[in-house]
N, C-alpha and C positions, 0 to 999 in steps of 0.2 A: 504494500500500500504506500501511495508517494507522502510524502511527508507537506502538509499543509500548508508549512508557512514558508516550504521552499519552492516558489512557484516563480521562473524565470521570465521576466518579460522584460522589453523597451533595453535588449542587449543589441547593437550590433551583431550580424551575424559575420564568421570568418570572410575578409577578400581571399578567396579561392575559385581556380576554374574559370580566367577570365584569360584575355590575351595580351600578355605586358605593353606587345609593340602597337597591337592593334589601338586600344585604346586611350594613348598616349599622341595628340592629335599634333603637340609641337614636332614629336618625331615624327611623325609618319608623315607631315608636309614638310618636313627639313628633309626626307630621303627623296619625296618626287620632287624638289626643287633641285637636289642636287646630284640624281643618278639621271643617267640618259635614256629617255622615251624608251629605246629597244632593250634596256636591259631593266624596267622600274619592274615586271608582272615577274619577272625571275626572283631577282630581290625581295621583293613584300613578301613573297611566298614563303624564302627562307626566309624570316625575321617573324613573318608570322606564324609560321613553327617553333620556331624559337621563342615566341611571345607567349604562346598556348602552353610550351613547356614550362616558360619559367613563371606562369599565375598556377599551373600543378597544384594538387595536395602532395605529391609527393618530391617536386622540385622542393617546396618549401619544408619540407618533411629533411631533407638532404639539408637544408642552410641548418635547422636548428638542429639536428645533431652533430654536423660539423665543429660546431662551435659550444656544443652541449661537452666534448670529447677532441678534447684540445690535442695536439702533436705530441710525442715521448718521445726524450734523446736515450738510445742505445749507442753506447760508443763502444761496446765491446760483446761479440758472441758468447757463450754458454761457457768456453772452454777458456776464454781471456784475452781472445785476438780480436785489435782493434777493427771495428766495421765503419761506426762514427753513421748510424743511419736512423731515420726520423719513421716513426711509426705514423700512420695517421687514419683515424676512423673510415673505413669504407663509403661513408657517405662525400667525403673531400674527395675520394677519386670518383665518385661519380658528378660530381660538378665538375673535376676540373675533365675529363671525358667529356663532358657534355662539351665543354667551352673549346675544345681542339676539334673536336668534335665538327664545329658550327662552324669551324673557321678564325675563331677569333684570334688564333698565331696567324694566317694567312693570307693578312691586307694586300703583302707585296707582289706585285704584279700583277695583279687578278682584276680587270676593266671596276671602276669603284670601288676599287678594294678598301682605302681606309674610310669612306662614307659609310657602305656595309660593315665595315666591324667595328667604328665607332660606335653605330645604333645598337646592332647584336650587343656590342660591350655594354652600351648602358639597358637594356634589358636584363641580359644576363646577370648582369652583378647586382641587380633589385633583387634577385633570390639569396647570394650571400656575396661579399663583397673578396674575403679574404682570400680566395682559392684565383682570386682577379690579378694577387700581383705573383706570381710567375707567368701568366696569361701576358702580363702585358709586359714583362721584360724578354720573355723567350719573344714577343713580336719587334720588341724596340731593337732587339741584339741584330739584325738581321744588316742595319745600314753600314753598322760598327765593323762588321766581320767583311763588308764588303768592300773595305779597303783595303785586303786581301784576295786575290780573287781566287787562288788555292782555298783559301780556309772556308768562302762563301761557297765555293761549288762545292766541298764539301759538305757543310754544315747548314748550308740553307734551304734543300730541301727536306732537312732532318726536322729544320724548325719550322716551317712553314706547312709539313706534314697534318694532312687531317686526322693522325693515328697517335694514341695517346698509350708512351712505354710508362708503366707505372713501375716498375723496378729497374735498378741501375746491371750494366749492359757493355759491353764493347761498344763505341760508337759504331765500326760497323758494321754490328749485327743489328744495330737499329732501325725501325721505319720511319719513327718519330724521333723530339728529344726537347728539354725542355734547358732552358739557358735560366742563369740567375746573373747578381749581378754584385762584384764586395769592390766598395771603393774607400770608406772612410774608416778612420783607425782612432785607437783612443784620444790622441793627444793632439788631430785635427779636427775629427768631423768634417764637415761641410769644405775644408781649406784642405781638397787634398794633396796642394802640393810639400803639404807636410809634414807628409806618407814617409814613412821610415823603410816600408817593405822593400825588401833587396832583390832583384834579378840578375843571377850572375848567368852568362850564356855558356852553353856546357856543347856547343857546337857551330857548324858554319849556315847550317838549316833553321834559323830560328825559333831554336829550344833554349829552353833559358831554367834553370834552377831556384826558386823563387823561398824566402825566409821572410818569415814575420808573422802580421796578425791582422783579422781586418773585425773591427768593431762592431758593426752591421753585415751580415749577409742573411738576406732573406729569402728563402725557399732554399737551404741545403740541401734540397732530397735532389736538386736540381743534376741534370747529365752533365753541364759545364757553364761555368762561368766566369765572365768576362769581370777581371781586376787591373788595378793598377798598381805597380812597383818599379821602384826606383830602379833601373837599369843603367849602365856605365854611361852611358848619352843621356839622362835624366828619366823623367816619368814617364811611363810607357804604359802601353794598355796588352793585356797576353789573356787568352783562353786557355783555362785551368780545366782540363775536365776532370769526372770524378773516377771514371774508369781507364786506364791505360790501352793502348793498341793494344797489346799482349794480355790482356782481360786482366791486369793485375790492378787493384785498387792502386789512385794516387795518395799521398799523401794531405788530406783534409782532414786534420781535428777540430771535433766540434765540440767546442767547453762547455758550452752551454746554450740551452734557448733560452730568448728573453722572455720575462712574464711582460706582456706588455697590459696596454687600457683598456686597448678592442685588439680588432685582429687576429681574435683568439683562434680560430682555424688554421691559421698560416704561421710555419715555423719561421722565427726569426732568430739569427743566433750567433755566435762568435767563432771566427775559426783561428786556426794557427794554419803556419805553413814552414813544412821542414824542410827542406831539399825536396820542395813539391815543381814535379813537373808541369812545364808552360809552354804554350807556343807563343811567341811574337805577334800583336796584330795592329798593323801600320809600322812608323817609325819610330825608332829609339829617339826617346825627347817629346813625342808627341801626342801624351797619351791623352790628353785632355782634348784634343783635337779628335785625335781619332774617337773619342766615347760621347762627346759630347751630344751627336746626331740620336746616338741610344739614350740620353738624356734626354732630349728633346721631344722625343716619342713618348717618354714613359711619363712626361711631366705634364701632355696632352692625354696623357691615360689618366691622368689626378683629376683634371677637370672633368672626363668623362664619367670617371667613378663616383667623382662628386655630384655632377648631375642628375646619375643613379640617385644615387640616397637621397636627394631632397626630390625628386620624381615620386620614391616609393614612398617617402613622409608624407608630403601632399597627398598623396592618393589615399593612405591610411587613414590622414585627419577628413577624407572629403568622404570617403566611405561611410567612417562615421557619424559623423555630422550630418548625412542624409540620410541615415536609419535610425537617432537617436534624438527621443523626444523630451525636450522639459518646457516647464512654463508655458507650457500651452501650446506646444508646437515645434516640428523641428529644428535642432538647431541651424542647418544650413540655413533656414530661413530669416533667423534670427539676425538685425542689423549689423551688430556687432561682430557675430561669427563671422557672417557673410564678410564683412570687411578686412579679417584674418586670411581667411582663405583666400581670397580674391590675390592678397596681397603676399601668400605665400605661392600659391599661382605662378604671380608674376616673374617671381625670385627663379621659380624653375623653369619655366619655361625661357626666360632668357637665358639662363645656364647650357639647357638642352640647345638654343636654337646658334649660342659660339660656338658650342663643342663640334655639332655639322660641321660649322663654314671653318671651323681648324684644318678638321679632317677632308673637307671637300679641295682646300688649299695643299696638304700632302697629295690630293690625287691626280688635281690638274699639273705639278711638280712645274713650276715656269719660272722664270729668273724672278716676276715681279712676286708671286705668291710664295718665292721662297723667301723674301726680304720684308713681305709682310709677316710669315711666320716668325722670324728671329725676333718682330717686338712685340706679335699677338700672344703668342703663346705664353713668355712670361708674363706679358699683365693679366691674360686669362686664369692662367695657373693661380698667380697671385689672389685676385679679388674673389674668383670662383669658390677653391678651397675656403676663403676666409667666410664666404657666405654660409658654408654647408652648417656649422656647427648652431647657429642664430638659428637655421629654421628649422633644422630638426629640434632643436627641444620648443619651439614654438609649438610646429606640428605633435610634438609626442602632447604640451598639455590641451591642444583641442580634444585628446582623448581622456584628458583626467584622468585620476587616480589608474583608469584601468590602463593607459598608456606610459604609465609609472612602475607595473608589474610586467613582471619578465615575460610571461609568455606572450604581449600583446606583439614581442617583436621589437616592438618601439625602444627599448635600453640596448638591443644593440646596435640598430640604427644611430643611436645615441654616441654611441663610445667608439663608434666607427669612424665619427665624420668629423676628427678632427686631424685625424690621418694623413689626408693627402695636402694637407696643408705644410705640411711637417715633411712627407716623403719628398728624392728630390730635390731638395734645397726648402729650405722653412721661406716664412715672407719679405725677412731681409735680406735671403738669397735672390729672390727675383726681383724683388725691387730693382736691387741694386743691378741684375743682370741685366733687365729692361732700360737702365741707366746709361749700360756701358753703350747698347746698340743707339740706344738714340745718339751716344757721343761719338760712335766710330764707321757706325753703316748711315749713313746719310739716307739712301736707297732704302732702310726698314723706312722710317720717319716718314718719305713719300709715298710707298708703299700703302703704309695705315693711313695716313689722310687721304687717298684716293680712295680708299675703301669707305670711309664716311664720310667722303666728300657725297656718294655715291647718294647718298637721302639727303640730301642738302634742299633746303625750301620744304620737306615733309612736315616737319615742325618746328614749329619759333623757338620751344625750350630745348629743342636738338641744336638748333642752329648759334644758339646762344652758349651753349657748352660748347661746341666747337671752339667757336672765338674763345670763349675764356682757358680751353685746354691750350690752346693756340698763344695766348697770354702769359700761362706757367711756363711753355716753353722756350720762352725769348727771354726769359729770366733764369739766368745761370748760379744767381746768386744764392748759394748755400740749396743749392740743388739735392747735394746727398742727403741731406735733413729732410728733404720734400720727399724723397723721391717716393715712400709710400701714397702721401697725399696724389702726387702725377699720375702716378702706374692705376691707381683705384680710378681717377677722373677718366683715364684713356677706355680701361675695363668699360668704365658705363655709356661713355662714349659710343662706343666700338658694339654693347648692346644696344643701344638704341637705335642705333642706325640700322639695326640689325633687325629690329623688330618694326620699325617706322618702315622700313619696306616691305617685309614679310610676314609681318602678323595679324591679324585682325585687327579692326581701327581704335574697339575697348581695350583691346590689351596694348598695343601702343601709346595709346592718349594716357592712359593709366602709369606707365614706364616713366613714360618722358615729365608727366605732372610730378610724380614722388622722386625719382630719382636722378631725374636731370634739372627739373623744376622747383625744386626744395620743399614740394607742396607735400610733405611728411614729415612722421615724429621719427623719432627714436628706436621705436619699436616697432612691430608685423602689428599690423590691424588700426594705420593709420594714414589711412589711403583717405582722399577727399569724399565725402559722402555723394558728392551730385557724379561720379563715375558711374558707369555701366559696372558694378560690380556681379551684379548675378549671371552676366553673361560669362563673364573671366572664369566663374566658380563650374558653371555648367564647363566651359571645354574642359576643364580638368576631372570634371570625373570619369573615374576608372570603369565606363560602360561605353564602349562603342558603338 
């Protein structure tokens, strides 16, 4: 007999069994804006599979036990011989399966490639995020390896493989292979030229013997990974893998994983390196050169990831709020609500609709889209990341207390998004990177202002942030103190213009008022009340 006074109503029911890509309206008009008519019905199809996958009960069944059942370092088999290898719950290899799977290592070369697996990526990583960063360094390692063209013909159809090796292997008994990435050591961080690790060359073939330690390396379960060590000609960049030709483990100790905030799926961890074999890749002295391109990719993977998460926030808080009733009526309906959502809306959907035109800019690869990327990217990276963590705890308390408890989802949403802000270089690493291009590439600078030259007369409060960004820039004085203030004005710039072309006229007018316009507070849910806000809250719900 049911118990009387436990009688369940006016709950939210689970978002499950819907299509991530499908009904996410920023994406799926940021992919036919930016893939080509004969290739758009091939596309959606895949992303729409991908989409259906990842709203699953059992896609989301795989995030929370990933992360229910964290990684275990085993550095030594039964008997005492070093293995140095990472356990990790079954349900982590079938995300990261699914995600090789879909293609999401395989942007390069394939007609739209990094517009198709920007989108995949931000669907995909709305089911769990952590299993995203080897996803996105085995995709960024590919430019880096290809200024070698021995080690890329090699290695890059290993990486770019739809086939997912879950146990370490010869590389060439492989069909797939997954790359990671160890650059920063205790006593630099972020300044890796202050890297102690030694590469002594133990031949004429570019092998090199490598000694040291590297502070961060994330995903150790990884087949090889691209470091940097000091070699006789300076810092240099070399591919360490973890298995030898001759199938004999390399030298990789792993001290430890880190306990980190979030990212609890994904091992992150310390290595040493003993007389660990390397190969050379690019030139001795040019390691920063040569990795930086793998940089650059994976720091467009931070905004895409970011996207993710304030995509899946929004959806969670608009799910709820349109099935949950107080004071007489739903909340969505409710002015105030409405005004949060509307305004958390925004936040995403501008995020989602840089991350495209990043990734649309990798595919057209043109001398001018490539000097646009050198200043888009770090300010995107910059402002994007900084956005994520503001509206997911927004989003989590439109759900109240229940969006406060662990199984809503919402706490690790939570403790995820302040990650990629961090990954990558933190905010006064791009700042400041964004500082150097405006001072050295002239060509980024005309670049970005032809790109929001591009909405120019769309809106007064666009055209007026132009001039005023235009303003900080002819001002050099004590520029590195600004340069956060600059890199955030160009971000919002650079979305507006973004959205004054291509989004509907409430979500535009709305953008350009709060966030180019000043016409906002402080806080999510102080957007001007005479806005079309019911309209902004409708595209975002998660019903196609």
């Amino acid at each position: 007999m049911a118990a009387t006074t436990h009688t369940v109503t006016n709950q939210a029911p689970p978002l499950v069994g819907y299509d991530v890509y499908a009904c996410d309206r920023a994406l799926t008009e940021g992919v036919e804006r930016h893939v080509a008519p004969e290739l758009l019905d091939g596309v959606q199809e895949e992303l729409s599979t991908l989409g259906a996958a990842a709203g699953s009960a059992q896609a989301q069944e795989w995030g929370a036990l990933a992360n229910e059942n964290p990684p275990r370092l085993r550095t030594h088999d039964r008997y005492g011989h070093r293995i140095d290898e990472v356990e990790f719950h079954p349900a982590w290899h079938r995300l990261l399966g699914k995600a090789v799977s879909s293609g999401l290592t395989g942007a390069w070369g394939r007609p739209a490639g990094h517009v198709r697996r920007a989108a995949g990526f931000l669907v995909w990583s709305q089911v769990e995020a952590g299993h995203g960063c080897p996803v996105s360094m085995t995709h960024a390692a590919v430019p880096a390896l290809r200024t070698d063209p021995r080690l890329a013909a090699e290695w890059e159809p290993r990486l770019t493989s739809p086939v997912y090796e879950r146990d370490l292997r010869p590389p060439q008994e492989m069909s797939g292979a997954l790359f990671g990435m160890a650059m920063t050591e205790k006593q630099g961080g972020s300044d890796v030229r202050a890297n102690t690790t030694r590469a002594e060359p133990v031949g004429g073939d570019g092998e090199y013997l490598l000694t040291g330690h590297k502070w961060f390396c994330s995903a150790p379960m990884s087949d090889g990974f691209l470091v940097l060590a000091q070699a006789p000609g300076g810092l240099t960049c070399f591919l360490v893998p973890r298995v030898l030709p001759d199938a004999g483990r390399n030298v990789f100790r792993i001290q430890r994983l880190k306990d980190k905030l979030g990212n609890r799926s994904n091992a992150s961890s310390e290595v040493e390196f003993d007389g660990t074999w390397a190969r050379r890749v690019g030139e001795e002295g040019r390691g920063v050169r040569t990795i930086i391109e793998m940089v650059a990719a994976t720091r467009l993977d931070c905004v895409t990831g970011s996207a993710a998460l304030m995509r899946q926030s929004v959806t969670q808080a608009v799910h709820h709020a349109g099935r949950r009733s107080a004071f007489g009526g739903l909340l969505v309906d409710k002015p105030l609500m409405r005004n949060v959502l509307a305004d958390l809306a925004l936040e995403s959907e501008a995020a989602t609709t840089l991350a495209l035109r990043l990734a649309a800019a990798y595919d057209a690869d043109t001398e001018e889209e490539r000097a646009f990327l050198r200043l888009a990217v770090p300010a995107a990276k910059y402002w994007v990341t900084k956005r994520c963590t503001p509206l997911v705890v927004e989003a989590l308390e439109c759900l109240g207390g229940n969006g406060y408890v662990e199984e809503s989802g919402m706490p690790r949403l939570l403790r995820e998004s302040p990650l990629n802000s961090i990954w990558e270089g933190s905010g006064n690493v791009q700042a400041l990177d964004a500082l150097r291009a405006l001072q050295s590439q002239p060509q980024a600078l005309n670049a970005f202002l032809q790109e929001v030259g591009r909405a120019r007369g769309a809106d007064h409060r666009l055209d007026a942030a132009i001039k005023g960004l235009l303003t900080e820039l002819a001002d050099l004085d004590g520029i590195e103190a600004r340069a956060r203030r600059v890199v955030e004005r160009m971000a919002l710039v650079l979305q507006g213009s973004l959205l004054a072309r291509f989004a509907p006229p409430e979500v535009a007018d709305a953008f350009c008022a709060s966030r180019l316009g000043g016409d906002w507070g402080s806080a999510f849910g102080t957007l001007p009340h005479t806005l079309d806000l019911a309209s902004i809250v409708e595209r975002a719900r998660p019903e196609a």
